[in-house]
N, C-alpha and C positions, 0 to 999 in steps of 0.2 A: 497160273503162271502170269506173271507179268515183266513188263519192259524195261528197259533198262532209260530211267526217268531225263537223266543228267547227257547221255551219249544224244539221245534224241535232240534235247534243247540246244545240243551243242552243234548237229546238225543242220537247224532250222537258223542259230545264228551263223553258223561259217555260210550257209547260204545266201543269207541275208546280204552278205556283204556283195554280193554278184548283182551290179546294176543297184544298188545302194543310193536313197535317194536322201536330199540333207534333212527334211524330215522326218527321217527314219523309214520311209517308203523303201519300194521297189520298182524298177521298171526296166522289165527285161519281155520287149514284145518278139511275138512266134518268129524264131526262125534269124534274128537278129542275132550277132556277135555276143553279145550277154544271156542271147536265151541259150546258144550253146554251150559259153560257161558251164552254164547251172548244169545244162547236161553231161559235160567233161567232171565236173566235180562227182556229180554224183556215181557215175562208172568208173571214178578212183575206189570209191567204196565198195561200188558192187565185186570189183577185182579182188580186193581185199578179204571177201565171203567165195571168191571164187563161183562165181555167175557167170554165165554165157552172155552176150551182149549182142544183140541184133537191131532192123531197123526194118520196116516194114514199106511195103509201096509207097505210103505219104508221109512219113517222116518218125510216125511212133517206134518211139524208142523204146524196149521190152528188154527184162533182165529174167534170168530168167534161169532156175535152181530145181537141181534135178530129184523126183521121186522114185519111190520104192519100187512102181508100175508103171513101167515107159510103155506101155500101151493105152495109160489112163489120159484125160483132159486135164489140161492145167484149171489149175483155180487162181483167179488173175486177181490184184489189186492193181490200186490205181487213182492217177489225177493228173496234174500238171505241173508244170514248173513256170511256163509265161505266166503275164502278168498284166494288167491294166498301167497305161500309162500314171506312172506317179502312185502304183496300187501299196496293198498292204503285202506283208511278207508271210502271210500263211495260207492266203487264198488260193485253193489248188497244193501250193507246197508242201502244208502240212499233209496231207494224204498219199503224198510221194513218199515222205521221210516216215511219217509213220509206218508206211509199207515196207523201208527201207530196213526201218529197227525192227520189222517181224523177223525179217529174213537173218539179220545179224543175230539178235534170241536165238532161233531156231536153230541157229548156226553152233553157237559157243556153247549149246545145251547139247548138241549131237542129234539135235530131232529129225529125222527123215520120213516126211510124207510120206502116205500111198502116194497124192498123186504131186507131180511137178509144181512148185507155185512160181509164178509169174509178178511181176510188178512193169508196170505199164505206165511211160511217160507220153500222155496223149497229145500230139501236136496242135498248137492253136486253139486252145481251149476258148481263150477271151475275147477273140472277135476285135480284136483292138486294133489288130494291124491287118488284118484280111477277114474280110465277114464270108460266111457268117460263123456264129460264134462255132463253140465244139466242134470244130470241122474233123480233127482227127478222127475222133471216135463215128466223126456221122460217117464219114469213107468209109471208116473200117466196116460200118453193121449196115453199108448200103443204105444209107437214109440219102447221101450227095455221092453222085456219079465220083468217079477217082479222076477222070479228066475234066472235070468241072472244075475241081480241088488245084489241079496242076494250073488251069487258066487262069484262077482268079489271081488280082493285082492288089497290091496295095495301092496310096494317094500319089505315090511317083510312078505307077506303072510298071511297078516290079513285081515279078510273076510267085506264085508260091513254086512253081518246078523249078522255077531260075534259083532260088534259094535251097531247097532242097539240095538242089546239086554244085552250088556255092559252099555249101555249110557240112557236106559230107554227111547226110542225114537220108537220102534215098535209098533205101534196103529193099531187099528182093523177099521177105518174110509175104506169105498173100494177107489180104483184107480176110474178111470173115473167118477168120482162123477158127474151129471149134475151140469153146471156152465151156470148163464145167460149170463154174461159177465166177460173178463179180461183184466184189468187195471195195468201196469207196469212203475213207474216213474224209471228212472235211468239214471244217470249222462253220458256224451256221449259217453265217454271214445276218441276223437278224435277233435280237433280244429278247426273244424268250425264253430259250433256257436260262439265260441268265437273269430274266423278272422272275422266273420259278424258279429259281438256286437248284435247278437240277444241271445233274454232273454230265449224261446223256443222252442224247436226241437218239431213238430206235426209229428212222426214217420208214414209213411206207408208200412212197409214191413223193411223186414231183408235179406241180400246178402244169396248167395249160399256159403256152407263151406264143402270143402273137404279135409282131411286128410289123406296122404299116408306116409306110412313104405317104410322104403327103408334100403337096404342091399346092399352093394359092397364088392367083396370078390378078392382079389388080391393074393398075396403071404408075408407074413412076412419071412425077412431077415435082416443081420445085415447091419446095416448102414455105416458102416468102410470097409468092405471086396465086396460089391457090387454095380459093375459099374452103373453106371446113365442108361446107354444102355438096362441093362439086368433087368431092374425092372418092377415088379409089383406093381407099390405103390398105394395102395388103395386111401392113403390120395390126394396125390394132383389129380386121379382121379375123387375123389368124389367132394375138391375144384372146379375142371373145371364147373362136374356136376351141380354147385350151380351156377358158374358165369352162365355159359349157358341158365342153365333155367329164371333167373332172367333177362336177358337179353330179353329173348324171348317175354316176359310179358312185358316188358317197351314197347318194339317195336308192340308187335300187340295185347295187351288188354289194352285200356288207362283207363279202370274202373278196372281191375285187380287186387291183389296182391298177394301176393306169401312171403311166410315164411320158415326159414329154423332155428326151434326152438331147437331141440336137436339132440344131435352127441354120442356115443359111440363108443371109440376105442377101441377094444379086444385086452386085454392083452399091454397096452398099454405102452410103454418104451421111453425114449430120445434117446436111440440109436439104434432102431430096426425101420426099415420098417413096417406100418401097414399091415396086412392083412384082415380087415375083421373089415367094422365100418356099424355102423345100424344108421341111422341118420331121419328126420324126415320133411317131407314137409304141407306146408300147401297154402291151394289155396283158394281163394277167390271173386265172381264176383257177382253181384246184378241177373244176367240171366244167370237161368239152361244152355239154351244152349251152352253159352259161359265158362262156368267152364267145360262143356264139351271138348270143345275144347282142352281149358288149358289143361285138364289131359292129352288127346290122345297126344298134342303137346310134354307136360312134358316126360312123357313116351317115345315117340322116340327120343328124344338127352338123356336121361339116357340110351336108347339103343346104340343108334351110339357111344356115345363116350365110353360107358365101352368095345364096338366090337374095336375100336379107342386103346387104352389102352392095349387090351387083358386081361379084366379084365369080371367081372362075376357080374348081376345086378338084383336081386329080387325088384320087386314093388307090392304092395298089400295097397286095400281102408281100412283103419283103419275106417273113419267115414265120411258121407254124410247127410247133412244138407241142402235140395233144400230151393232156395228163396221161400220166405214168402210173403206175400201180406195181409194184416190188414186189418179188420172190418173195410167197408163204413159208416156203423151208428157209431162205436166205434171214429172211425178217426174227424167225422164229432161233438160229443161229444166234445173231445177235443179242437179242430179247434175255435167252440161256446165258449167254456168257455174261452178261450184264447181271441175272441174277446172281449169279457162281462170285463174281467180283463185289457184289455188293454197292453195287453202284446208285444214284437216287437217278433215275430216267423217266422219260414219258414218249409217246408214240407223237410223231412230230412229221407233216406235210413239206417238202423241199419247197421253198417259193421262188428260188434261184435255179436257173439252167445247170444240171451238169453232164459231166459224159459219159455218168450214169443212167440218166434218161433214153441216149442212146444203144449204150449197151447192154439196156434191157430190153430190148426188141432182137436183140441176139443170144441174149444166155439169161438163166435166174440171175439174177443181180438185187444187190440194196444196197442202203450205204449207212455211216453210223455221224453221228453229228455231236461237237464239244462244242461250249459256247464261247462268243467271242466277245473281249469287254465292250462295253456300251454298244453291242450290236452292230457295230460299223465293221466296214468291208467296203471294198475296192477305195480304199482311204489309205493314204500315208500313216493313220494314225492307228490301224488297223491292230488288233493286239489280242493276247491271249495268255492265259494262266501256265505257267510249266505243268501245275499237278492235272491242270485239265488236260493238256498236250499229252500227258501219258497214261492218264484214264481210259484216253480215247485208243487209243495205240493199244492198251490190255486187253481192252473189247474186240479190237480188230483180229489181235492173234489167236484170244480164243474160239474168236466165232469161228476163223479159218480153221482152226484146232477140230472145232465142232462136225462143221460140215465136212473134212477130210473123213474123220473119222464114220460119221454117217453114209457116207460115200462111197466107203471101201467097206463098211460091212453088207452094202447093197450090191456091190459088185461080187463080193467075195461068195453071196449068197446065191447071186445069178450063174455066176462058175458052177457053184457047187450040185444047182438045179439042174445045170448042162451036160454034166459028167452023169449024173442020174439018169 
Protein backbone atom coordinates (compact mmCIF):
# COMPACT_ATOMS: atom_id res chain seq x y z
CA UNK A 1 0.00 0.00 0.00
CA UNK A 2 1.12 3.26 -0.47
CA UNK A 3 0.35 7.11 0.25
CA UNK A 4 -1.20 9.37 -1.31
CA UNK A 5 1.95 11.33 -2.86
CA UNK A 6 0.45 14.83 -4.02
CA UNK A 7 -2.08 15.37 -0.49
CA UNK A 8 1.11 14.92 1.45
CA UNK A 9 3.24 17.69 -0.46
CA UNK A 10 0.30 19.57 -0.28
CA UNK A 11 0.38 19.38 3.46
CA UNK A 12 4.01 20.12 4.07
CA UNK A 13 3.46 23.19 1.80
CA UNK A 14 0.08 24.76 3.50
CA UNK A 15 2.33 24.22 6.52
CA UNK A 16 5.04 25.80 5.34
CA UNK A 17 3.34 28.98 5.05
CA UNK A 18 2.90 29.14 9.07
CA UNK A 19 5.93 31.35 10.35
CA UNK A 20 7.15 31.53 6.49
CA UNK A 21 10.53 32.90 6.30
CA UNK A 22 11.59 35.25 3.01
CA UNK A 23 14.02 32.71 2.17
CA UNK A 24 11.84 30.10 2.13
CA UNK A 25 12.62 29.05 5.90
CA UNK A 26 10.55 28.53 8.92
CA UNK A 27 10.36 29.80 12.09
CA UNK A 28 7.85 28.85 14.34
CA UNK A 29 9.71 28.39 18.09
CA UNK A 30 8.02 25.92 20.98
CA UNK A 31 5.00 27.31 22.20
CA UNK A 32 5.02 30.73 20.31
CA UNK A 33 1.88 32.13 18.52
CA UNK A 34 3.06 30.33 15.07
CA UNK A 35 4.14 27.25 16.77
CA UNK A 36 0.35 27.08 17.66
CA UNK A 37 -0.79 27.74 14.24
CA UNK A 38 1.02 24.84 12.98
CA UNK A 39 -0.85 23.01 15.67
CA UNK A 40 -4.54 24.53 14.86
CA UNK A 41 -3.89 23.55 11.21
CA UNK A 42 -3.06 20.41 11.76
CA UNK A 43 -6.12 19.31 14.22
CA UNK A 44 -8.30 20.98 11.18
CA UNK A 45 -7.09 17.76 9.56
CA UNK A 46 -7.04 15.33 12.27
CA UNK A 47 -11.04 16.53 12.65
CA UNK A 48 -11.52 15.78 9.17
CA UNK A 49 -10.41 11.81 9.79
CA UNK A 50 -12.29 12.28 12.78
CA UNK A 51 -9.51 11.69 15.64
CA UNK A 52 -9.76 12.41 19.24
CA UNK A 53 -7.56 15.37 20.09
CA UNK A 54 -5.87 15.71 23.55
CA UNK A 55 -2.86 17.30 25.38
CA UNK A 56 -0.86 15.91 27.90
CA UNK A 57 0.92 17.52 31.18
CA UNK A 58 3.53 19.47 29.16
CA UNK A 59 2.08 20.44 26.08
CA UNK A 60 2.28 17.11 23.61
CA UNK A 61 -0.38 17.29 21.58
CA UNK A 62 -1.63 13.46 20.61
CA UNK A 63 -4.29 12.60 17.90
CA UNK A 64 -5.31 9.88 18.20
CA UNK A 65 -7.66 6.86 16.08
CA UNK A 66 -9.37 4.23 17.44
CA UNK A 67 -8.58 0.32 17.06
CA UNK A 68 -10.33 -2.98 16.80
CA UNK A 69 -8.91 -3.83 20.62
CA UNK A 70 -9.58 -1.05 23.09
CA UNK A 71 -7.77 -2.96 25.46
CA UNK A 72 -4.53 -3.13 23.26
CA UNK A 73 -1.46 -0.13 23.50
CA UNK A 74 -1.45 2.48 20.96
CA UNK A 75 1.37 2.32 18.38
CA UNK A 76 2.38 6.03 18.43
CA UNK A 77 4.10 8.01 15.47
CA UNK A 78 5.61 11.15 15.65
CA UNK A 79 7.97 14.35 15.63
CA UNK A 80 7.36 18.10 15.73
CA UNK A 81 6.11 20.86 14.34
CA UNK A 82 8.59 23.88 16.13
CA UNK A 83 11.46 24.87 14.36
CA UNK A 84 14.92 26.57 14.57
CA UNK A 85 15.01 30.08 14.39
CA UNK A 86 15.17 30.95 10.43
CA UNK A 87 14.98 26.62 10.19
CA UNK A 88 14.15 24.59 7.09
CA UNK A 89 10.46 23.43 6.64
CA UNK A 90 10.71 19.66 6.94
CA UNK A 91 12.73 19.31 10.03
CA UNK A 92 10.67 17.52 12.54
CA UNK A 93 7.44 18.53 10.20
CA UNK A 94 7.86 16.07 7.82
CA UNK A 95 7.34 13.07 10.32
CA UNK A 96 4.23 14.87 11.59
CA UNK A 97 2.63 15.07 8.17
CA UNK A 98 3.76 11.87 7.12
CA UNK A 99 2.19 10.36 10.23
CA UNK A 100 -0.66 12.59 9.27
CA UNK A 101 -1.19 10.85 5.65
CA UNK A 102 -0.91 7.27 7.35
CA UNK A 103 -3.77 8.01 9.31
CA UNK A 104 -5.82 9.71 6.29
CA UNK A 105 -4.68 6.23 3.83
CA UNK A 106 -5.90 4.20 6.57
CA UNK A 107 -8.81 6.33 6.79
CA UNK A 108 -10.28 6.40 3.08
CA UNK A 109 -9.19 2.64 2.60
CA UNK A 110 -11.46 1.54 5.68
CA UNK A 111 -8.49 -0.05 7.49
CA UNK A 112 -8.92 -0.54 11.28
CA UNK A 113 -6.20 -1.69 13.38
CA UNK A 114 -5.95 -4.22 16.10
CA UNK A 115 -4.60 -1.83 17.97
CA UNK A 116 -5.22 2.37 18.38
CA UNK A 117 -2.58 4.42 16.45
CA UNK A 118 -1.56 7.67 17.84
CA UNK A 119 0.51 10.46 16.12
CA UNK A 120 2.20 12.60 18.56
CA UNK A 121 3.19 16.40 18.35
CA UNK A 122 6.22 16.52 20.72
CA UNK A 123 6.61 19.96 22.42
CA UNK A 124 9.89 21.87 22.11
CA UNK A 125 11.66 19.52 20.08
CA UNK A 126 14.52 22.24 19.16
CA UNK A 127 15.91 23.71 22.19
CA UNK A 128 15.76 27.01 20.40
CA UNK A 129 13.59 28.78 22.73
CA UNK A 130 13.89 26.70 26.00
CA UNK A 131 16.69 24.35 26.44
CA UNK A 132 17.16 21.78 26.68
CA UNK A 133 16.45 20.45 23.45
CA UNK A 134 13.46 17.40 23.12
CA UNK A 135 12.09 18.50 26.32
CA UNK A 136 8.74 17.05 25.39
CA UNK A 137 9.45 13.64 24.87
CA UNK A 138 12.17 13.77 27.76
CA UNK A 139 9.01 14.70 30.36
CA UNK A 140 7.13 12.37 28.92
CA UNK A 141 9.79 9.01 29.34
CA UNK A 142 11.08 10.77 32.52
CA UNK A 143 14.45 11.59 31.28
CA UNK A 144 13.61 15.86 32.79
CA UNK A 145 11.42 16.06 36.06
CA UNK A 146 7.77 17.60 34.71
CA UNK A 147 8.37 20.65 36.96
CA UNK A 148 11.88 21.26 35.75
CA UNK A 149 9.95 21.54 32.25
CA UNK A 150 7.14 24.00 33.82
CA UNK A 151 10.29 26.29 35.31
CA UNK A 152 12.42 26.75 32.74
CA UNK A 153 12.52 30.36 30.87
CA UNK A 154 13.34 31.42 27.78
CA UNK A 155 16.00 34.95 27.13
CA UNK A 156 12.95 37.11 28.46
CA UNK A 157 12.06 35.12 31.52
CA UNK A 158 9.06 33.58 30.34
CA UNK A 159 8.29 30.37 31.79
CA UNK A 160 7.34 27.20 29.69
CA UNK A 161 3.99 26.67 32.36
CA UNK A 162 3.39 30.49 31.76
CA UNK A 163 2.93 29.51 27.99
CA UNK A 164 1.38 26.31 28.16
CA UNK A 165 -1.46 27.91 29.90
CA UNK A 166 -1.28 31.10 27.49
CA UNK A 167 -1.34 29.02 24.43
CA UNK A 168 -4.15 26.48 25.74
CA UNK A 169 -1.72 23.53 25.28
CA UNK A 170 -1.77 22.06 29.09
CA UNK A 171 -3.70 18.76 29.08
CA UNK A 172 -4.39 16.52 31.77
CA UNK A 173 -3.40 13.12 29.38
CA UNK A 174 -0.33 11.60 32.08
CA UNK A 175 3.53 11.50 30.95
CA UNK A 176 4.59 7.94 30.57
CA UNK A 177 1.50 6.73 29.08
CA UNK A 178 2.15 2.83 27.94
CA UNK A 179 3.08 2.89 24.29
CA UNK A 180 3.38 -0.39 22.18
CA UNK A 181 5.41 0.91 19.73
CA UNK A 182 7.34 4.20 18.20
CA UNK A 183 7.61 5.14 14.79
CA UNK A 184 9.57 8.32 13.66
CA UNK A 185 10.01 9.25 9.88
CA UNK A 186 12.36 12.26 9.56
CA UNK A 187 14.34 13.77 6.94
CA UNK A 188 18.24 12.94 7.65
CA UNK A 189 19.30 16.02 8.18
CA UNK A 190 23.01 14.93 6.69
CA UNK A 191 24.12 13.64 2.96
CA UNK A 192 24.47 10.36 2.85
CA UNK A 193 21.76 9.06 1.44
CA UNK A 194 21.80 11.33 -0.94
CA UNK A 195 25.97 10.59 -1.90
CA UNK A 196 24.42 6.85 -2.01
CA UNK A 197 21.28 7.84 -4.16
CA UNK A 198 19.69 5.58 -1.74
CA UNK A 199 15.76 6.32 -1.35
CA UNK A 200 15.96 5.01 2.66
CA UNK A 201 17.73 5.44 5.74
CA UNK A 202 16.49 1.98 8.06
CA UNK A 203 17.78 3.87 11.38
CA UNK A 204 19.28 1.84 14.22
CA UNK A 205 20.22 3.83 17.01
CA UNK A 206 21.26 7.40 17.50
CA UNK A 207 25.17 8.87 18.41
CA UNK A 208 25.95 9.92 22.03
CA UNK A 209 25.48 13.93 22.53
CA UNK A 210 27.17 15.81 24.92
CA UNK A 211 26.98 19.37 25.74
CA UNK A 212 29.34 21.65 27.59
CA UNK A 213 29.36 25.44 28.97
CA UNK A 214 32.39 26.84 28.91
CA UNK A 215 33.73 30.10 30.56
CA UNK A 216 37.25 31.84 30.03
CA UNK A 217 37.92 34.50 32.14
CA UNK A 218 41.18 36.72 31.34
CA UNK A 219 41.40 40.32 32.03
CA UNK A 220 39.64 43.24 30.07
CA UNK A 221 41.82 46.04 28.97
CA UNK A 222 42.17 48.81 26.56
CA UNK A 223 43.40 47.73 23.30
CA UNK A 224 45.50 50.95 22.38
CA UNK A 225 47.56 51.36 25.79
CA UNK A 226 48.31 47.40 26.38
CA UNK A 227 51.39 45.57 25.18
CA UNK A 228 50.83 42.28 23.26
CA UNK A 229 53.22 40.89 26.17
CA UNK A 230 51.18 41.86 29.08
CA UNK A 231 47.67 40.47 28.12
CA UNK A 232 45.18 38.39 29.13
CA UNK A 233 43.15 38.14 26.18
CA UNK A 234 40.35 35.88 26.77
CA UNK A 235 39.46 35.93 22.95
CA UNK A 236 42.29 34.65 21.19
CA UNK A 237 42.69 32.24 24.27
CA UNK A 238 39.44 30.87 23.76
CA UNK A 239 40.09 30.90 19.62
CA UNK A 240 43.33 28.46 20.43
CA UNK A 241 40.78 26.60 22.78
CA UNK A 242 38.62 25.89 19.68
CA UNK A 243 41.54 25.19 17.13
CA UNK A 244 42.92 22.60 19.66
CA UNK A 245 40.13 20.72 20.56
CA UNK A 246 38.99 20.48 17.04
CA UNK A 247 41.97 19.32 16.15
CA UNK A 248 42.16 16.76 18.50
CA UNK A 249 38.99 15.07 17.27
CA UNK A 250 40.08 15.12 13.58
CA UNK A 251 43.20 13.24 14.75
CA UNK A 252 41.90 10.48 17.10
CA UNK A 253 37.91 10.08 16.76
CA UNK A 254 37.33 9.45 12.94
CA UNK A 255 33.47 9.01 13.96
CA UNK A 256 33.55 12.06 16.08
CA UNK A 257 32.37 15.57 15.95
CA UNK A 258 32.64 18.45 17.72
CA UNK A 259 30.79 21.95 17.60
CA UNK A 260 31.52 25.08 18.77
CA UNK A 261 27.83 26.71 18.38
CA UNK A 262 27.67 29.84 20.47
CA UNK A 263 30.00 32.58 21.95
CA UNK A 264 29.24 35.49 24.36
CA UNK A 265 31.62 38.37 24.85
CA UNK A 266 30.85 40.38 28.26
CA UNK A 267 30.75 43.68 27.65
CA UNK A 268 31.82 43.53 24.41
CA UNK A 269 33.75 46.66 22.60
CA UNK A 270 36.11 47.02 19.29
CA UNK A 271 38.52 48.51 21.21
CA UNK A 272 38.78 46.82 24.58
CA UNK A 273 40.37 43.31 25.28
CA UNK A 274 37.88 40.58 26.24
CA UNK A 275 37.68 39.48 29.65
CA UNK A 276 35.37 37.05 30.24
CA UNK A 277 33.28 35.00 27.03
CA UNK A 278 31.01 31.97 27.96
CA UNK A 279 30.97 29.98 24.76
CA UNK A 280 29.60 26.68 24.09
CA UNK A 281 30.80 22.96 22.92
CA UNK A 282 29.10 20.21 21.53
CA UNK A 283 30.40 16.65 21.25
CA UNK A 284 29.29 13.85 19.34
CA UNK A 285 30.16 10.00 18.89
CA UNK A 286 27.81 6.86 18.05
CA UNK A 287 29.91 4.99 21.42
CA UNK A 288 29.37 6.00 25.10
CA UNK A 289 32.73 5.25 25.68
CA UNK A 290 34.40 7.19 23.11
CA UNK A 291 32.34 10.55 23.77
CA UNK A 292 33.88 9.80 27.02
CA UNK A 293 37.04 10.07 26.10
CA UNK A 294 36.39 13.20 23.93
CA UNK A 295 35.18 14.96 27.05
CA UNK A 296 38.24 13.87 29.47
CA UNK A 297 40.43 14.76 26.19
CA UNK A 298 38.30 18.17 25.70
CA UNK A 299 38.88 19.18 29.25
CA UNK A 300 42.59 18.80 29.56
CA UNK A 301 43.82 21.22 26.47
CA UNK A 302 40.98 23.80 27.92
CA UNK A 303 43.09 23.16 30.96
CA UNK A 304 46.68 23.21 29.62
CA UNK A 305 46.10 25.99 27.47
CA UNK A 306 44.15 28.58 29.68
CA UNK A 307 47.39 27.26 32.57
CA UNK A 308 49.40 28.33 28.95
CA UNK A 309 47.60 31.81 28.72
CA UNK A 310 47.33 32.47 32.46
CA UNK A 311 43.95 32.64 31.99
CA UNK A 312 41.04 31.07 34.07
CA UNK A 313 38.73 28.01 32.60
CA UNK A 314 35.15 26.78 34.02
CA UNK A 315 33.63 23.53 32.28
CA UNK A 316 30.39 22.09 33.25
CA UNK A 317 27.98 19.15 31.37
CA UNK A 318 24.88 21.29 30.21
CA UNK A 319 23.37 17.96 28.59
CA UNK A 320 24.11 14.19 28.06
CA UNK A 321 22.24 12.10 25.52
CA UNK A 322 24.02 8.26 25.74
CA UNK A 323 23.87 6.31 22.37
CA UNK A 324 20.76 4.75 21.51
CA UNK A 325 20.27 1.35 19.96
CA UNK A 326 16.48 0.76 18.26
CA UNK A 327 13.90 -1.85 18.61
CA UNK A 328 15.19 -5.36 16.83
CA UNK A 329 11.37 -5.97 15.89
CA UNK A 330 10.72 -2.14 15.17
CA UNK A 331 13.99 -2.07 12.91
CA UNK A 332 13.17 -5.20 11.32
CA UNK A 333 9.33 -3.79 10.52
CA UNK A 334 10.84 -1.20 8.67
CA UNK A 335 13.79 -3.28 6.88
CA UNK A 336 10.23 -5.61 5.53
CA UNK A 337 8.27 -2.87 4.33
CA UNK A 338 11.19 -1.44 2.55
CA UNK A 339 11.70 -4.63 0.94
CA UNK A 340 7.93 -5.29 0.08
CA UNK A 341 8.20 -1.45 -1.62
CA UNK A 342 11.18 -2.10 -3.28
CA UNK A 343 12.92 0.56 -2.17
CA UNK A 344 17.03 1.12 -2.53
CA UNK A 345 18.01 1.56 1.47
CA UNK A 346 20.87 1.07 3.84
CA UNK A 347 21.10 0.75 7.70
CA UNK A 348 22.02 4.43 8.74
CA UNK A 349 23.26 5.71 12.62
CA UNK A 350 20.96 9.04 13.67
CA UNK A 351 23.90 11.80 14.18
CA UNK A 352 21.12 14.41 15.17
CA UNK A 353 19.04 14.33 18.52
CA UNK A 354 15.50 13.12 18.19
CA UNK A 355 12.49 12.36 20.47
CA UNK A 356 13.09 9.18 19.35
CA UNK A 357 16.11 8.80 21.47
CA UNK A 358 14.01 9.40 24.22
CA UNK A 359 11.17 7.51 23.61
CA UNK A 360 13.17 4.65 23.32
CA UNK A 361 13.94 4.30 26.95
CA UNK A 362 10.19 3.97 27.18
CA UNK A 363 8.77 1.61 24.43
CA UNK A 364 10.57 -0.40 21.13
CA UNK A 365 10.87 2.58 18.96
CA UNK A 366 13.03 3.28 15.57
CA UNK A 367 12.57 5.66 12.99
CA UNK A 368 13.00 5.61 9.18
CA UNK A 369 15.16 8.36 7.34
CA UNK A 370 14.63 10.17 3.44
CA UNK A 371 17.23 12.11 2.28
CA UNK A 372 17.45 15.76 2.19
CA UNK A 373 19.00 17.89 -0.94
CA UNK A 374 22.65 18.80 -0.20
CA UNK A 375 22.28 17.45 3.19
CA UNK A 376 21.32 20.67 4.86
CA UNK A 377 18.97 21.15 7.81
CA UNK A 378 18.15 23.71 10.28
CA UNK A 379 18.82 26.08 7.12
CA UNK A 380 16.20 28.19 5.24
CA UNK A 381 17.38 26.46 2.37
CA UNK A 382 16.47 23.18 3.70
CA UNK A 383 14.70 20.92 1.06
CA UNK A 384 13.43 17.67 -0.23
CA UNK A 385 12.27 15.54 -3.08
CA UNK A 386 8.20 15.07 -3.32
CA UNK A 387 8.92 11.20 -4.45
CA UNK A 388 11.20 10.94 -1.45
CA UNK A 389 8.65 12.65 0.83
CA UNK A 390 6.32 9.79 -0.07
CA UNK A 391 8.61 6.90 -0.12
CA UNK A 392 9.26 7.76 3.17
CA UNK A 393 5.59 8.00 4.25
CA UNK A 394 5.04 4.21 2.26
CA UNK A 395 7.71 2.81 4.62
CA UNK A 396 6.08 4.26 7.65
CA UNK A 397 2.60 2.92 7.02
CA UNK A 398 3.65 -0.30 6.18
CA UNK A 399 6.10 -0.88 8.84
CA UNK A 400 2.92 0.29 11.16
CA UNK A 401 0.96 -2.12 8.87
CA UNK A 402 3.63 -4.82 9.94
CA UNK A 403 4.06 -4.52 13.33
CA UNK A 404 0.05 -4.16 14.04
CA UNK A 405 -0.35 -7.17 12.45
CA UNK A 406 2.59 -9.14 14.33
CA UNK A 407 1.18 -7.77 17.44
CA UNK A 408 -2.27 -8.89 17.28
CA UNK A 409 -1.41 -12.32 16.05
CA UNK A 410 0.75 -12.43 19.37
CA UNK A 411 -1.79 -11.21 21.53
CA UNK A 412 -4.46 -13.30 19.78
CA UNK A 413 -2.20 -16.24 20.53
CA UNK A 414 -1.67 -15.31 24.26
CA UNK A 415 -5.74 -15.25 24.53
CA UNK A 416 -5.89 -18.27 22.99
CA UNK A 417 -3.19 -19.99 25.37
CA UNK A 418 -5.38 -18.48 28.35
CA UNK A 419 -8.56 -19.91 27.46
CA UNK A 420 -6.58 -23.37 27.27
Amino acid sequence: MRVNAERLWQMLMDMAKIGATSKGGNTRLALTDEDISGRALLIEWAKQINLSIHYDEVGNLILRRSGQDHTALPIVMGSHLDTQPKGGRFDGIYGVLAGMEVLQRLEEQNIVTAHPLELVVWMNEEGARFTPAMMGSAAFAGVLPKQQVYDTTDKNGISVYSELVRTGQLGDYPLARPFQAYYEAHIEQGPVLETNRISIGVVTGGQAILWLDVETQGKAAHAGTTPMNMRKDTMVGTAEMIVAVEKCILEKFPQGLVTFGEMQVANSSRNTIPGQIQWTIDLRHPDDAALKVMEVETRAILSRLAMERDLDVQVSQHWLSPATYFDTTCVATVQAAVNSLGYSNQPIVSGAGHDAINIAKHCPTTMIFIPCIDGLSHNEAEDIYMQDAAQGADVLLNAILNYDAQSATKLAQQNTATIE
